[in-house]
C-alpha positions as CSV (number, residue, x, y, z in Angstrom):
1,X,2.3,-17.6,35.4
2,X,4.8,-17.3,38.1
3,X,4.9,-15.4,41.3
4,X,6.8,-12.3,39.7
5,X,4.8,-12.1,36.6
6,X,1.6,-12.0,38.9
7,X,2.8,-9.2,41.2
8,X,3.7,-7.6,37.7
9,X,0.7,-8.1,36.1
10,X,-1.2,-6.6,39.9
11,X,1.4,-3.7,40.3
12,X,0.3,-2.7,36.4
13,X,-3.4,-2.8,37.1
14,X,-2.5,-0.8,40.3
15,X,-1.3,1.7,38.4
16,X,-3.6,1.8,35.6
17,X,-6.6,1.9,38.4
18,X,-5.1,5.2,39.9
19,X,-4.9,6.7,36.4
20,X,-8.4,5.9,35.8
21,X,-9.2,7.4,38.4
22,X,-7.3,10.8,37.9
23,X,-9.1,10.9,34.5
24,X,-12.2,10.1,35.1
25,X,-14.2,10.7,31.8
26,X,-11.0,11.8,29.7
27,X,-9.5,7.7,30.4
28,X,-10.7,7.2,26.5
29,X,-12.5,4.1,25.2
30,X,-9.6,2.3,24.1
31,X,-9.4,3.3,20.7
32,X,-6.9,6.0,20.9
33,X,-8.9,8.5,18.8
34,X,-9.2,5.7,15.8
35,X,-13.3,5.6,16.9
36,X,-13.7,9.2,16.5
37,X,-12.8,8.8,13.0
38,X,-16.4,8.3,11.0
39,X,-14.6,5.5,9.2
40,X,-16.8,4.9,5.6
41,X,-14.5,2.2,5.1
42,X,-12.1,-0.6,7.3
43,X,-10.0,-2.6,6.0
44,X,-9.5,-5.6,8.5
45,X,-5.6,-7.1,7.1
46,X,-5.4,-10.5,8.5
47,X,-9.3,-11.1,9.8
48,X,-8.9,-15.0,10.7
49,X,-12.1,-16.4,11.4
50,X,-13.7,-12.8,11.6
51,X,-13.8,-12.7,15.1
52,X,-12.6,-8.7,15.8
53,X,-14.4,-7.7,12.8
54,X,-17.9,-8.8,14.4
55,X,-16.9,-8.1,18.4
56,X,-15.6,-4.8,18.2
57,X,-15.2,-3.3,14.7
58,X,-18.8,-3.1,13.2
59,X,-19.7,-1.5,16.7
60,X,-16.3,0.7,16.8
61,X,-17.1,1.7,13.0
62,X,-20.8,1.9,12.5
63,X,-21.5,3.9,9.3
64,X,-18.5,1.4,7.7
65,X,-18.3,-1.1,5.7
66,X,-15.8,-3.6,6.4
67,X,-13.6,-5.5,3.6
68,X,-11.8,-8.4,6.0
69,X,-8.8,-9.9,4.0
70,X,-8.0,-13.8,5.0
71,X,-6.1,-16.0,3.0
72,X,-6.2,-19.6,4.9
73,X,-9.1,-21.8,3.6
74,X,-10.4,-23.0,7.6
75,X,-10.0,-19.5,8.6
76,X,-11.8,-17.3,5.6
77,X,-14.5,-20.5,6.1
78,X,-15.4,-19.1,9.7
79,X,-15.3,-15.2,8.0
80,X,-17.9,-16.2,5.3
81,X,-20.1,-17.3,7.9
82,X,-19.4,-14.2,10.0
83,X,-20.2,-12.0,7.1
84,X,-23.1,-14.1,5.7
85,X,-24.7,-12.7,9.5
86,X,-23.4,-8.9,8.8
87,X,-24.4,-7.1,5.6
88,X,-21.1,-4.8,6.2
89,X,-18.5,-7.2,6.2
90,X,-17.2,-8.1,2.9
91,X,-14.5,-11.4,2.6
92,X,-11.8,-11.6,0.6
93,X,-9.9,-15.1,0.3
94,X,-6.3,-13.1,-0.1
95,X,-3.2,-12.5,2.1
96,X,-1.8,-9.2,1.0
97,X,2.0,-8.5,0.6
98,X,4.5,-6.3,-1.7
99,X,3.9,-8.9,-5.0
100,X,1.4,-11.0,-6.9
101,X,2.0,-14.3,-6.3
102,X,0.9,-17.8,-4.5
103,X,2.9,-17.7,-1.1
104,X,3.2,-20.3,2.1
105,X,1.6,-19.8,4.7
106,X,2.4,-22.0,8.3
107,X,-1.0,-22.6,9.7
108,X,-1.6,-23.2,13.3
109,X,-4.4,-25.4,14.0
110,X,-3.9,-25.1,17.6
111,X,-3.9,-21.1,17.3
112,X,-5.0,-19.6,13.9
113,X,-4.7,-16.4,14.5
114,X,-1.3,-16.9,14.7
115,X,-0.7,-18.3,11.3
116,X,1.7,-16.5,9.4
117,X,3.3,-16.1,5.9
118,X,6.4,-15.6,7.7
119,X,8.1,-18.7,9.8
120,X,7.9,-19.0,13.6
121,X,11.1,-18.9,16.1
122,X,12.0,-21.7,18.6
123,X,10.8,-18.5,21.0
124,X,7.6,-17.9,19.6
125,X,6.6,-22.2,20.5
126,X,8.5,-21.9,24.1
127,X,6.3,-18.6,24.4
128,X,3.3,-20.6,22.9
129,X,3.4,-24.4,22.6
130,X,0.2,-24.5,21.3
131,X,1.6,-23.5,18.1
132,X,4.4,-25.8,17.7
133,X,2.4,-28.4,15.0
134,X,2.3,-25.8,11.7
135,X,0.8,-27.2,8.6
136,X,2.2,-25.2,5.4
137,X,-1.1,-24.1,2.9
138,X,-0.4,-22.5,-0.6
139,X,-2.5,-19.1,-0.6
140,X,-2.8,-16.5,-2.7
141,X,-0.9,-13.0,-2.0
142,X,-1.8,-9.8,-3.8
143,X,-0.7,-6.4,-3.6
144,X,-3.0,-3.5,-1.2
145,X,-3.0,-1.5,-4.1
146,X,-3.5,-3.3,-7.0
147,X,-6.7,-4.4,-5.3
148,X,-7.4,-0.9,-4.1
149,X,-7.5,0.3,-7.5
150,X,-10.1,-2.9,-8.4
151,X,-12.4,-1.0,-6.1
152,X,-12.5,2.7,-7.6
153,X,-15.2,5.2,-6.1
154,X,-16.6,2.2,-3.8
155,X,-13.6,2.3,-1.4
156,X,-15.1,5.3,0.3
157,X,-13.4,7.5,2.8
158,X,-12.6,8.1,6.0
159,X,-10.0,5.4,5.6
160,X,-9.4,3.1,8.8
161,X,-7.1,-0.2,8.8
162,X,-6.6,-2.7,10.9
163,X,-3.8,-4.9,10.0
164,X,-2.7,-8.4,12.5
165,X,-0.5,-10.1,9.8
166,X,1.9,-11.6,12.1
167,X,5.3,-10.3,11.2
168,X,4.1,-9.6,7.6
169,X,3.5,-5.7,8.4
170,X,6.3,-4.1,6.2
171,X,5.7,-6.5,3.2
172,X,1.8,-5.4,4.0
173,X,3.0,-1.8,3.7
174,X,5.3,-1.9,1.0
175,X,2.5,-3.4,-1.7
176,X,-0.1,-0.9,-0.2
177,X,1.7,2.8,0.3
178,X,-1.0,4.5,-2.3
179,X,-3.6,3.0,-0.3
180,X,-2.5,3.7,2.9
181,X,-1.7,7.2,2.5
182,X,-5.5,7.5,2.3
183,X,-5.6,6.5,5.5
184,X,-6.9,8.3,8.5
185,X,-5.8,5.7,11.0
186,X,-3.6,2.3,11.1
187,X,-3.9,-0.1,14.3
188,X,-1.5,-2.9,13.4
189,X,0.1,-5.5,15.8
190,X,3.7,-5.7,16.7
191,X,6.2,-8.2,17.9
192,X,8.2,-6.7,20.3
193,X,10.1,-10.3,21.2
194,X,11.3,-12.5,17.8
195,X,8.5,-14.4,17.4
196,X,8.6,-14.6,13.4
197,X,11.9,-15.3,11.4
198,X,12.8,-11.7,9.4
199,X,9.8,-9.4,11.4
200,X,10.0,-5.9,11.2
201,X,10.9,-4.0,14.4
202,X,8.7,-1.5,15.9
203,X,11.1,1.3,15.1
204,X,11.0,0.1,11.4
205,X,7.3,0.4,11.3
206,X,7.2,3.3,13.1
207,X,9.2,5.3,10.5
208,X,7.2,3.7,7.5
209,X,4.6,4.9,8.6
210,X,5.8,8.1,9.7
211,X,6.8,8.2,5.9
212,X,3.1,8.0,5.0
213,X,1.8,10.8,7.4
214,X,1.6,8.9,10.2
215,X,2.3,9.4,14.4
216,X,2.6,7.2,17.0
217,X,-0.9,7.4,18.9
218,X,0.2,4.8,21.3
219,X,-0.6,1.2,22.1
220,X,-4.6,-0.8,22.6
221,X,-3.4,-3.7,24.3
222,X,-0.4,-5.3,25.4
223,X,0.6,-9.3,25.8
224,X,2.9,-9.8,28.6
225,X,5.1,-12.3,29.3
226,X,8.2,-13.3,32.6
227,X,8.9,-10.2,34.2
228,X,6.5,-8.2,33.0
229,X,8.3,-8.2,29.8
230,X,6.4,-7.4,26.5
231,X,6.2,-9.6,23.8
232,X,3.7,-7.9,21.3
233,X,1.4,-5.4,21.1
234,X,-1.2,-3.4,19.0
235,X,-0.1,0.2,17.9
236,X,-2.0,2.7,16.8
237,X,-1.2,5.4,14.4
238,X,-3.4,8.3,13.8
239,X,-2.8,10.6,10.0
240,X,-0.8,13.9,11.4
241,X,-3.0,16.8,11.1
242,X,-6.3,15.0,11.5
């Protein structure tokens, strides 16, 4: 990190320290309202080894049951042994997109979570070398809501999704609208900088979901990068009216 990007990153906890401190209690738990929700049901879109799902979700969502979608074979081997230790989480060897069909995916041994289904810019390895050596794996793609509909009365309400799908949101959203419109809140991760040949922008999510019944709730965490610059981040969006 260079000199800049550290008094960046020290000016920006500066700042957040002071507003901290003018909240005091009302600073929120990071969640932007999606923990208040008393989730019955999370559907974790792009779970990799099942990491999130056992750190933060079970304890974020505990009266849920968690159905964690991962299509790569090393990855969903890590989530079976994650949910083989938690009686709520539920694996599903699947990527989810707008059809039925066996897709590519470009796996990143050196960084699995950023695997995609969609391929990576010259940007995203100068960002992130680690991810220059991809290996492509056949997996199998369904729709959200063709599998939502599998599930009938078990897919319980309050609705809460979590979707990390690496440039893959709109094709996520366009094969699950029926489902997500049951929704009571979407966090989903964004590239801000093109780090995914053909990814959505955030203003294209934004009004998909606002489409759906959805509003801007603002952001969990942000990835910086030169300058201060940011490169993605995870939005949150809370149903209007909730």
């Amino acid at each position: 990190m260079s000199f800049l990007s550290r008094l960046t990153s020290y000016a920006s906890l500066g700042l957040i320290g002071a507003g901290k401190g003018l909240a005091g209690n009302r600073y929120g738990d990071g969640w932007n309202g999606l923990a208040a929700i008393p989730a019955k049901t999370v559907l974790d879109i792009g779970a990799c080894g099942g990491e999130l799902a056992e750190r933060e979700l079970l304890g974020a969502f505990p009266q849920a049951r968690l159905h964690c979608f991962e299509p790569h074979p090393a990855s969903f081997a890590r989530l079976e042994r994650v949910a083989a230790r938690h009686p709520r989480i539920h694996a599903h060897h699947i990527a989810l997109g707008d059809s039925e069909m066996m897709v590519d995916m470009q796996f990143n041994p050196g960084s699995p979570s950023s695997s995609s289904l969609r391929m990576q810019t010259a940007e995203n390895v100068t960002l992130f070398p680690q991810v220059a050596d991809t290996i492509t794996t056949p997996v199998s793609q369904r729709r959200l809501d063709d599998w939502a509909r599998e599930q009938g009365d078990a897919l319980e309400g309050p609705l809460v999704v979590k979707m990390d799908v690496q440039g893959f949101e709109d094709r996520v959203i366009a094969g699950g609208q029926e489902t997500l419109r049951r929704a009571d809140g979407i966090v989903l991760e964004v590239c801000l900088a093109p780090l995914y040949e053909g990814q959505p922008t955030f203003a294209a999510l934004h009004d998909s979901l606002a489409s759906l019944g959805f509003a801007f709730a603002g952001t969990r965490d942000q990835f910086f990068g030169e300058g201060g610059k940011v490169i993605y981040l995870d939005a949150v969006f809370l149903r209007e009216g909730g």
